[in-house]
N, C-alpha and C positions, 0 to 999 in steps of 0.2 A: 837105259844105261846102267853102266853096273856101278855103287860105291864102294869107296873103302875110306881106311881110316889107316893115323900111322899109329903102332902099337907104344911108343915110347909118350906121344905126346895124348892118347886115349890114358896110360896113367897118371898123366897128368892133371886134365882136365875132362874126363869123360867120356866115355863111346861117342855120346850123341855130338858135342861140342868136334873132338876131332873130327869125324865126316863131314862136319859142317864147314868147317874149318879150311881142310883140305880139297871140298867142292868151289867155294869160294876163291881158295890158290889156283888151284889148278884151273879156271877161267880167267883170272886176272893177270894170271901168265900167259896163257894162251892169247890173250887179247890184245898183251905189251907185245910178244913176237910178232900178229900179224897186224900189229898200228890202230888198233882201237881203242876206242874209247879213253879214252888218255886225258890227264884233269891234272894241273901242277905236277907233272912227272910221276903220277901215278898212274895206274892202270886200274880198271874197274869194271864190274860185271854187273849184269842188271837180271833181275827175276823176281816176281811176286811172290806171295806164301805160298798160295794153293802150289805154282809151276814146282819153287823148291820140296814142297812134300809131294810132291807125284814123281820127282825125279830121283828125290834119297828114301822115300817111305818111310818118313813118320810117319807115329801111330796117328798125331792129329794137328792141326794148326797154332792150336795153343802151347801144344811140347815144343815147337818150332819157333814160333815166339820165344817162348822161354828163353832156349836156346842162345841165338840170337842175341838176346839181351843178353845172357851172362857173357858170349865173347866180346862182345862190347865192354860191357863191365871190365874183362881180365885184360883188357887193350888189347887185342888182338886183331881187331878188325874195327873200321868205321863204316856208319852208314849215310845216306844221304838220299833223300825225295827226291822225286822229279819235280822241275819248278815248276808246272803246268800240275796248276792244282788237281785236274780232270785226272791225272794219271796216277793211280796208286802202286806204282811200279818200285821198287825200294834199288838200289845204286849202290855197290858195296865194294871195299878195297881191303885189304889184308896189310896190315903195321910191317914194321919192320920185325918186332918180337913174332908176330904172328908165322912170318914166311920161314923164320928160323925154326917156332915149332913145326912146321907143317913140313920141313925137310925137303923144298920145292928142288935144291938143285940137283938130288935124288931122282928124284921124281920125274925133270925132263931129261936129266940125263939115261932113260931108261925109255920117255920117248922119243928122243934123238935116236936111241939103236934100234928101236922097232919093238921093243918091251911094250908095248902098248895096252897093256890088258888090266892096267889098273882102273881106269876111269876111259871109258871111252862111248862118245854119242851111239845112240844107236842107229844102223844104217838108212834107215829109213828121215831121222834129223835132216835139217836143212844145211847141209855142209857149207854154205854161205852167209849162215848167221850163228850168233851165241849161243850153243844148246839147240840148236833147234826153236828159238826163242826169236822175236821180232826185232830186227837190226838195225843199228841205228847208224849215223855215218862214221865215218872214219876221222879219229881222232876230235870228237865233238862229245863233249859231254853231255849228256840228256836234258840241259837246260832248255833247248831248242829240239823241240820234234823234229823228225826228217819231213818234208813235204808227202812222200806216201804216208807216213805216220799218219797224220791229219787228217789224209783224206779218207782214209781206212776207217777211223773214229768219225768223220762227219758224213761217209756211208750209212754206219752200221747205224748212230743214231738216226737220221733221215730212214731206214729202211722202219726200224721199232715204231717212228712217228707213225708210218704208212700204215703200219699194221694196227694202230690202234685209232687213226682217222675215223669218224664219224660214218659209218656205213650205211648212209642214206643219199640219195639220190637228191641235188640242192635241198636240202633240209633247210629251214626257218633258222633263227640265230638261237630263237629258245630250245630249238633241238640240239644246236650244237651244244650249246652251253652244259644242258642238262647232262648233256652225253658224255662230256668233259668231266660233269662233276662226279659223273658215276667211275670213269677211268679214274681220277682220283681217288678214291675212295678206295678202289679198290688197290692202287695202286700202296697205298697208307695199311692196307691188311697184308701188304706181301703179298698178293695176289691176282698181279698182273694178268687180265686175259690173256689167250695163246690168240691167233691170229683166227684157229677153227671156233674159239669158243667165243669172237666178235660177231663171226658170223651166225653163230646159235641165235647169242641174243637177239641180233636185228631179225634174225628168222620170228624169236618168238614176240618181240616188241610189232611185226607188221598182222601176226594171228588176233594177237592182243586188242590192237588198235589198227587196223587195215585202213590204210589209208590218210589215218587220222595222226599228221605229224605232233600237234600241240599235245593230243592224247598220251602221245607216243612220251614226251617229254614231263609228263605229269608221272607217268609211270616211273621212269627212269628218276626219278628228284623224289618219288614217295621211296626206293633203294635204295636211295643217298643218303636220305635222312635217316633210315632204320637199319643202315649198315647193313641190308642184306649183298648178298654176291649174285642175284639173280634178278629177275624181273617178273611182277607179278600182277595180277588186276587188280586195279585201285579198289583199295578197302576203303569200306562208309566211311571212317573216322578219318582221310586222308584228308587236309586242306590244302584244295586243287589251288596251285598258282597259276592259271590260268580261269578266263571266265568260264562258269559253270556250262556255256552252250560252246564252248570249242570254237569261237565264233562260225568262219564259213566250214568249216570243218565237221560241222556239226551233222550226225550222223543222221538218217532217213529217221528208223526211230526214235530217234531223240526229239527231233523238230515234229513228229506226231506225238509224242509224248503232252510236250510243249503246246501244241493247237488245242488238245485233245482241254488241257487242264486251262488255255483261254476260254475256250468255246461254256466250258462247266463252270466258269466263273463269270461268264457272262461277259466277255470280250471280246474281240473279235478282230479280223487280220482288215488292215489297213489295203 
């Protein structure tokens, strides 16, 4: 989409603040003409940070911030959360001073004739929502998601779950657990596995310990605790939480290890 800005009220308070300014009008008119979004007779628009600087090109998030804050500050605009804590979406309306600077009845009256080329979605936008932006219902403030809303967000979370589910064939609880703690941890680094590099690991966790789930979980918890991002062969120094024989699990040569050192010690199998 293309911005602009009005040049009388850019001397006034800024390049950056009028295009802001004026993005903001030009949606909250738009939105009162066709009955959206509507909150004590005001009209209001909704966009995150990132959507506003990909749509006006700021240099960065924090210039946008800024921003933002100073029209706030000069009363020109108010903001407002979405009351679902889960959604960081910011709700915004334009003052009465504000609409004066932005010279709005200018503005639609240029697109009432088809002047259209000041501020206009790009073709490809969703012509049935705000910007190209996600819709919310008709004259309903954002306090309340739309039911697609909802179910969109308890898609996308349920699909993340799946993708970082325990990728073991009924694993033991100590495997879940452990496999939990290792998605945490990593999760605590910013460093969320992709869904390829879930299947790496359990690739390299079955080389590792073939067969052996508890192994498998000793491995994964000696990563947790050493903050590594990968999975590796129990080093001597690890203290296995698990018994030292794996119980049934316990590998061929292990349990000949095991005989090997009763039979020398003068023991013998029951």
């Amino acid at each position: 989409m293309r911005a602009w800005y009005d040049t009388d009220a850019a001397s006034k308070i800024g390049i950056n603040c009028a295009v802001l300014l004026n993005y903001i009008a030009y949606w909250c008119c738009s939105n009162r003409n066709k009955g959206d979004h509507i909150k004590d007779g005001k009209a209001w628009m909704y966009a995150t940070i990132p959507e506003i600087v990909k749509s006006l090109g700021f240099p960065s998030e924090r210039t946008l911030r800024r921003t933002i804050l100073e029209l706030k500050e000069l009363g020109y605009i108010s903001i407002q959360q979405d009351a679902n804590s889960m959604n960081r979406t910011n709700w915004y309306t334009v003052t009465e001073d504000g609409m004066k600077l932005a010279n709005m009845a200018e503005i639609l009256d240029n697109q009432a004739s088809g002047q259209n080329g000041l501020m206009q979605a790009a073709k490809t936008d969703d012509s049935s929502g705000q910007n190209g932006l996600m819709q919310a219902a008709k004259n309903d403030f954002p306090t309340n998601n739309t039911k697609k809303d909802i179910q969109r967000k308890t898609q996308r979370k349920n699909d993340a779950r799946a993708k970082l589910a325990p990728p073991f064939d009924d694993p033991p609880q100590e495997l879940i657990d452990a496999w939990e703690g290792f998605i945490e941890m990593r999760k605590a680094k910013r460093n969320t596995p992709t869904e390829k590099a879930v299947k790496l690991i359990a690739n390299k966790l079955e080389k590792l310990a073939p067969g052996n789930d508890l192994m498998k979980a000793d491995i994964l918890n000696q990563s947790t605790e050493r903050g590594w991002q990968g999975v590796f062969p129990l080093k001597a120094d690890y203290q296995r939480t698990q018994p030292k024989t794996y119980g049934a699990q316990q590998s061929a040569a292990e349990m000949y290890e095991e005989v090997k050192a009763l039979m020398e010690n003068g023991g013998g199998i029951l």
